[in-house]
C-alpha positions as CSV (number, residue, x, y, z in Angstrom):
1,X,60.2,16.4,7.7
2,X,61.6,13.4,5.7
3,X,64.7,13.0,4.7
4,X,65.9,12.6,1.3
5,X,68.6,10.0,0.3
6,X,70.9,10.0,-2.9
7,X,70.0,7.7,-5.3
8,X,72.8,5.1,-5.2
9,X,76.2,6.8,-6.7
10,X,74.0,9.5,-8.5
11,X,74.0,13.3,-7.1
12,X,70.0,12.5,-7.1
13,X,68.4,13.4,-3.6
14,X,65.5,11.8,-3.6
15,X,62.3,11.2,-1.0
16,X,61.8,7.8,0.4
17,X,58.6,7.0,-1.6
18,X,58.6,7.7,-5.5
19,X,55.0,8.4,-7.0
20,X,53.9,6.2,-9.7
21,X,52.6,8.3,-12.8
22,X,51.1,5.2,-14.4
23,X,47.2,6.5,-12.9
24,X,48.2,10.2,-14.7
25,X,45.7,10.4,-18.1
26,X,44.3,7.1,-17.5
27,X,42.6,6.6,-14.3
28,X,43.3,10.1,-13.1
29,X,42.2,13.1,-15.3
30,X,44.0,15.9,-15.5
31,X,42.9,18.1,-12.6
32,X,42.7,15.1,-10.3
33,X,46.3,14.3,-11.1
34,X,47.4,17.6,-10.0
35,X,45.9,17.3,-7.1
36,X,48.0,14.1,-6.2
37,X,50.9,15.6,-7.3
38,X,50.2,19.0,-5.3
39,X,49.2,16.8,-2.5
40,X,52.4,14.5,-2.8
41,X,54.6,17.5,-3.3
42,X,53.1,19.0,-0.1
43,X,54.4,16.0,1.9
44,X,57.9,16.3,1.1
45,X,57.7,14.0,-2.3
46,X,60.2,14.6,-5.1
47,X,60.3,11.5,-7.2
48,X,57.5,10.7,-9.5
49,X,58.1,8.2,-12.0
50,X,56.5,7.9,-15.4
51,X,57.4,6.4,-18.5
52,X,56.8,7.3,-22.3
53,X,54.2,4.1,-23.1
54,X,51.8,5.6,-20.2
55,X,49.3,5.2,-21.3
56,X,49.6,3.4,-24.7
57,X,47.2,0.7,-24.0
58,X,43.6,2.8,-22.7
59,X,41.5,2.8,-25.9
60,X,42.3,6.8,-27.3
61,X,45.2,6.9,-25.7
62,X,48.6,6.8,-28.0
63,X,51.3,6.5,-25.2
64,X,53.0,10.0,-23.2
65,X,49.7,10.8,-21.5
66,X,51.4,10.7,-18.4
67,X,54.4,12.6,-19.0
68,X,52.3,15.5,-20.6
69,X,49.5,16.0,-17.7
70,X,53.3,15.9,-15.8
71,X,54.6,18.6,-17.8
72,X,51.6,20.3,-17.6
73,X,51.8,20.1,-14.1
74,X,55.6,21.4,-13.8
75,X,55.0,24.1,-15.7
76,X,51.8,25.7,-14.1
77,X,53.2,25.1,-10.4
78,X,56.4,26.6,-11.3
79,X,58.7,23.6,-9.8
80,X,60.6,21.8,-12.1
81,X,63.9,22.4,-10.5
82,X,62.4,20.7,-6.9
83,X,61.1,17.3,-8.5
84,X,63.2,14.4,-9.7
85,X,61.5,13.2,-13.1
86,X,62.3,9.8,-14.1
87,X,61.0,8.1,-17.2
88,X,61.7,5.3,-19.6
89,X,62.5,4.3,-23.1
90,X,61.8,1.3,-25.5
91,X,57.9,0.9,-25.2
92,X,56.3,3.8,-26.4
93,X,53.8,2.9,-29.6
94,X,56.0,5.1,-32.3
95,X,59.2,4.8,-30.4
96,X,59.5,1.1,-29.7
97,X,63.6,-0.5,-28.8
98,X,66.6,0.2,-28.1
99,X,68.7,1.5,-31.0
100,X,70.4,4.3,-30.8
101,X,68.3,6.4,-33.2
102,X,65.4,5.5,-31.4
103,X,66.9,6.2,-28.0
104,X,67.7,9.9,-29.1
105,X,64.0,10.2,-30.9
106,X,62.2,8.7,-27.9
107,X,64.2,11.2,-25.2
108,X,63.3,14.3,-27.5
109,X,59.8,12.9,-27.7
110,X,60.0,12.9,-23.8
111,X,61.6,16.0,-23.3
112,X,58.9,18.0,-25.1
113,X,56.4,16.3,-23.2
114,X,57.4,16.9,-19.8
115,X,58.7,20.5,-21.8
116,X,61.4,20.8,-19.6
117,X,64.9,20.9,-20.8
118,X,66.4,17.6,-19.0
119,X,65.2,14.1,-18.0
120,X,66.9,13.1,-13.8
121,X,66.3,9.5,-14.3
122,X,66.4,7.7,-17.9
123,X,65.7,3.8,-17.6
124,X,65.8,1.5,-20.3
125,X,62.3,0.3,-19.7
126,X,62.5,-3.0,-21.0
127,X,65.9,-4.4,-22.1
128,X,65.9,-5.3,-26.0
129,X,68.6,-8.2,-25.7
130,X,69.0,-7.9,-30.1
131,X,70.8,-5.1,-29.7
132,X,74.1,-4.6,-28.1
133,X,74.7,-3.1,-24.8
134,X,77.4,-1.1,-26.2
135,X,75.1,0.3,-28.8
136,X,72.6,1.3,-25.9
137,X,75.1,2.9,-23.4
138,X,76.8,4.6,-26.1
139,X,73.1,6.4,-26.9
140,X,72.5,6.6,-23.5
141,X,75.6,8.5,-22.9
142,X,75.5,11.0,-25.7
143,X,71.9,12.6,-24.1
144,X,74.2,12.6,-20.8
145,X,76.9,14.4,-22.5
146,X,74.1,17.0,-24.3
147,X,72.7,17.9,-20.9
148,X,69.5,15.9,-21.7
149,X,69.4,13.1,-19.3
150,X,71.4,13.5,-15.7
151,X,71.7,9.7,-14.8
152,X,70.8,6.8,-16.4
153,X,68.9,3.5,-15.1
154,X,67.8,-0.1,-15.9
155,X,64.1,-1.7,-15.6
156,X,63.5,-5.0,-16.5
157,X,66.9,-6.4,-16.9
158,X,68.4,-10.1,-16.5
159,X,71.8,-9.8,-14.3
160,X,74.2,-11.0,-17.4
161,X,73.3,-8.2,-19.3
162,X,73.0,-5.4,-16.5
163,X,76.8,-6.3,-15.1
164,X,77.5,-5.8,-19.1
165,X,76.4,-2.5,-19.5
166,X,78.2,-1.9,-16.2
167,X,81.4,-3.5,-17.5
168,X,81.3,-1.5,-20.9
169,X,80.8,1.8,-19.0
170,X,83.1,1.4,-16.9
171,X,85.9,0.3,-19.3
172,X,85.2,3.2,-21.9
173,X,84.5,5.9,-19.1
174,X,80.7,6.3,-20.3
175,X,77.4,7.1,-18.2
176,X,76.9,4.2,-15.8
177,X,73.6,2.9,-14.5
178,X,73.1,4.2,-10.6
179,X,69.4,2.5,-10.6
180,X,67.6,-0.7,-11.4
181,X,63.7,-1.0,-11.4
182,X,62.5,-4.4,-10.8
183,X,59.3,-6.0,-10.8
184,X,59.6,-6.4,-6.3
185,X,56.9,-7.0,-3.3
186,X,55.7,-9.4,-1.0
187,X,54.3,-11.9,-3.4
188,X,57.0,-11.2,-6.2
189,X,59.7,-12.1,-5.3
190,X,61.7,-14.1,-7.2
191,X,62.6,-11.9,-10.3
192,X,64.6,-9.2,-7.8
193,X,65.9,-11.4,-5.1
194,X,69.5,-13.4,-6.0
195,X,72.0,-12.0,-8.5
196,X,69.8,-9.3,-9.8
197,X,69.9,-7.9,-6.2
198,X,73.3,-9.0,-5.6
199,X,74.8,-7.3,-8.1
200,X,72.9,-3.9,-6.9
201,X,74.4,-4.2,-3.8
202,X,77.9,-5.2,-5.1
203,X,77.7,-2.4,-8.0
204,X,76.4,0.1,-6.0
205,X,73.0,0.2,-7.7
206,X,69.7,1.6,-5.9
207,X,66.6,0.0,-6.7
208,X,63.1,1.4,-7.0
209,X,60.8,-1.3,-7.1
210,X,57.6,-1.1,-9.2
211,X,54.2,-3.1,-8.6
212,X,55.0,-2.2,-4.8
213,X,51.7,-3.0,-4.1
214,X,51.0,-5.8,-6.2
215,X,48.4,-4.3,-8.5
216,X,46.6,-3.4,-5.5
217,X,46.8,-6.6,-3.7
218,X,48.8,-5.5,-1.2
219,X,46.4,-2.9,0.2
220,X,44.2,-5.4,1.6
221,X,41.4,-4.4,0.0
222,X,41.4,-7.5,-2.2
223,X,40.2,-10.9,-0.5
224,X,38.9,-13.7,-1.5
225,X,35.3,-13.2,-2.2
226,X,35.3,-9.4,-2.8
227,X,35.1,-7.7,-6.0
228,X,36.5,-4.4,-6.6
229,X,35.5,-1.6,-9.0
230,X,38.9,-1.1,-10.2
231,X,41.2,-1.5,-13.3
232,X,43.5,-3.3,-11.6
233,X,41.5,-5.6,-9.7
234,X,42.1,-8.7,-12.7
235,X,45.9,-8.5,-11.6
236,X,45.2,-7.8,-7.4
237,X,42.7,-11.6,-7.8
238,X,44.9,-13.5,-8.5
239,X,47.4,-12.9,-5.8
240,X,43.8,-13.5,-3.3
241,X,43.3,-17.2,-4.7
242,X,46.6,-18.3,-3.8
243,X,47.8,-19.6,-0.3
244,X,50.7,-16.9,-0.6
245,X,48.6,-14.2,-0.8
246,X,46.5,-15.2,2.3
247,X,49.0,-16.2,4.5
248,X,50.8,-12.6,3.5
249,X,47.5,-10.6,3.8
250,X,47.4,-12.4,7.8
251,X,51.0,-11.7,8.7
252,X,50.7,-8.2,7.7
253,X,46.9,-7.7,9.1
254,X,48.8,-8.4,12.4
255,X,51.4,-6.0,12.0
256,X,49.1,-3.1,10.9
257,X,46.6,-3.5,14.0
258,X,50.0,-3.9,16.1
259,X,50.8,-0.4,14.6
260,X,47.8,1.3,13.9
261,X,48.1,2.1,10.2
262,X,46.9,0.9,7.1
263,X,47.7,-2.5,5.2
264,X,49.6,-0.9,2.6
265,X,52.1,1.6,4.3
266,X,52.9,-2.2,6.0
267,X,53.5,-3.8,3.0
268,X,55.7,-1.0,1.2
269,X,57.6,-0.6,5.0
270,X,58.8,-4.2,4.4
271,X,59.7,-3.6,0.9
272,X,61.6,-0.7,2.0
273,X,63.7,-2.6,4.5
274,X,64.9,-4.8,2.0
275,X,68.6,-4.6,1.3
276,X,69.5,-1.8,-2.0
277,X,65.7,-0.7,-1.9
278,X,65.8,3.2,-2.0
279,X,62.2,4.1,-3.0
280,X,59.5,1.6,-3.7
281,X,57.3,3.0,-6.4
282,X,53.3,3.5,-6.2
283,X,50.7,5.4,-7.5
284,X,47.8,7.0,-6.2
285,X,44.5,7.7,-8.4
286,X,43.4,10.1,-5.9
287,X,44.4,12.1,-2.9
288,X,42.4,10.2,-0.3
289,X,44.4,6.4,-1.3
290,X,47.9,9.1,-0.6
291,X,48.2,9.1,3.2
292,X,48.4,5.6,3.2
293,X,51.5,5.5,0.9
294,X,53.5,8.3,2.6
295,X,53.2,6.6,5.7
296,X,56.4,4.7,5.0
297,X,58.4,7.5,5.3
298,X,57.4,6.7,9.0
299,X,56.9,3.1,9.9
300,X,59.7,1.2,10.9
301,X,58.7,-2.1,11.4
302,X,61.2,-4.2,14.0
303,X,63.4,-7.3,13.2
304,X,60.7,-9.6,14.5
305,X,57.7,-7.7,12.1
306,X,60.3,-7.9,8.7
307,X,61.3,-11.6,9.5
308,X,57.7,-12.8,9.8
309,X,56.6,-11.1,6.5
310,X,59.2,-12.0,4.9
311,X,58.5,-16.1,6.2
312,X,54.4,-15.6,5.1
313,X,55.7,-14.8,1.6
314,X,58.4,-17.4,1.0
């Protein structure tokens, strides 16, 4: 059985892999999302991660498709109390920012959603840099305070303003961030690594990566000269044209027939032996793409394997 880890300083215990709830109400229905989750759940998974836009931008689709086939889900399995539920704030169609008003709004809007009584993990899903950090943290801190929300987190954040939420927390005794969720894989790199990761490491900050797999890319199913039925497969190209991409879909073609396993479990086994990383994030639209994703709760690829994917990619 795997274990679970706490989520940086948080009392969170939380499985090595977090499920991505993007897919939920989009390119999963209903019933097939349930059976990922079931099937997840089954494994040892605890940490699905959803936010309230999903899925805002499928034609007929409003935003908080996800977190209701989610709440659905809780409800009829019985289980809320043995899954971590993270979500996010600030992008959601009729609940857009970061003011405090909207904050509270947004996390009610959630909450009956998911129609449970408390959010684990609230990020701030993309920072609004107009309004104050204070103002933020302060919001952020009241659902704390009301039970709503048990620990609070940051996606999409430059370093300045991150170690300023930190600073203000710390110096009025608020909720603290114990989580950043970057944009973070083999061919995108450069937003996490440096002072964003840094400053994780020095603040005590887990991260939990989304895009773990690159839109897809990083499955191998993408090459140059394939087409793939797939939403996703516009974002997965472009990483295939590039000389990146190849020389990263090589290195870790090695490594998987060195080991037996699929392309992807490689490629999120890296990512997981990066420093601060404590669950890289991705989703499955159905349960046969699964096995291939909770296979990093077992690979451990040696010194030699991480160095020379880590060298492709640079």
């Amino acid at each position: 059985m795997t274990t679970l880890h706490k989520l940086g300083s948080s009392d969170l215990e939380v499985f090595p892999l977090s499920l991505g709830g993007n897919v939920f109400g989009w390119t999963a229905d209903e019933q097939t999302s349930f059976a990922v989750l079931d099937a997840y759940t089954a494994a040892g998974g605890n940490f699905v991660d959803t936010a309230d836009s999903y899925s805002a931008w499928v034609e007929g689709n409003q935003g908080g498709e996800s977190e209701t086939v989610i709440g659905n889900w809780m409800r009829a399995r019985g289980n809320r109390s043995e899954v971590v539920i993270a979500t996010k704030v600030s992008q959601h169609p009729r609940f857009q920012g970061l003011s405090a008003s909207n904050i509270k709004a947004a996390a009610d809007a959630s909450l009956r959603r998911l129609d449970t009584d408390y959010i684990d993990l609230y990020y701030t899903h993309f920072d609004k840099p107009e309004v104050p950090v204070e103002e933020i943290i302060g919001a952020l801190d009241e659902l704390v305070k009301a039970g709503k929300v048990r620990h609070i987190a940051a996606s999409n954040i430059t370093p300045e303003r991150l170690q300023a939420s930190l600073d203000f927390s710390d110096r009025e005794g608020l909720a603290r961030y114990v989580a950043v969720q970057p944009h973070y894989n083999l061919v995108s790199r450069d937003t996490y690594e440096g002072p964003l990761q840094d400053l994780a490491a020095r603040e005590g900050l887990a991260a939990v990566p989304y895009f773990s797999l690159a839109s897809g890319f990083l499955t191998g199913k993408y090459r140059p000269g394939t087409t793939v039925d797939s939403a996703r497969a516009g974002g997965a190209a472009k990483y295939a044209e590039s000389e990146r991409g190849r020389k990263v879909l090589a290195a870790l073609d090695e490594i998987a027939a060195a080991h037996r396993a699929p392309v992807a479990t490689v490629a999120l086994a890296w990512l997981a032996a990066q420093p601060t990383i404590a669950a890289p994030i991705a989703s499955a639209r159905t349960v046969q793409q699964l096995p291939a994703l909770l296979g990093v709760t077992e690979l451990k690829l040696t010194d030699a394997e991480t160095t020379k994917l880590t060298e492709a990619s640079s």
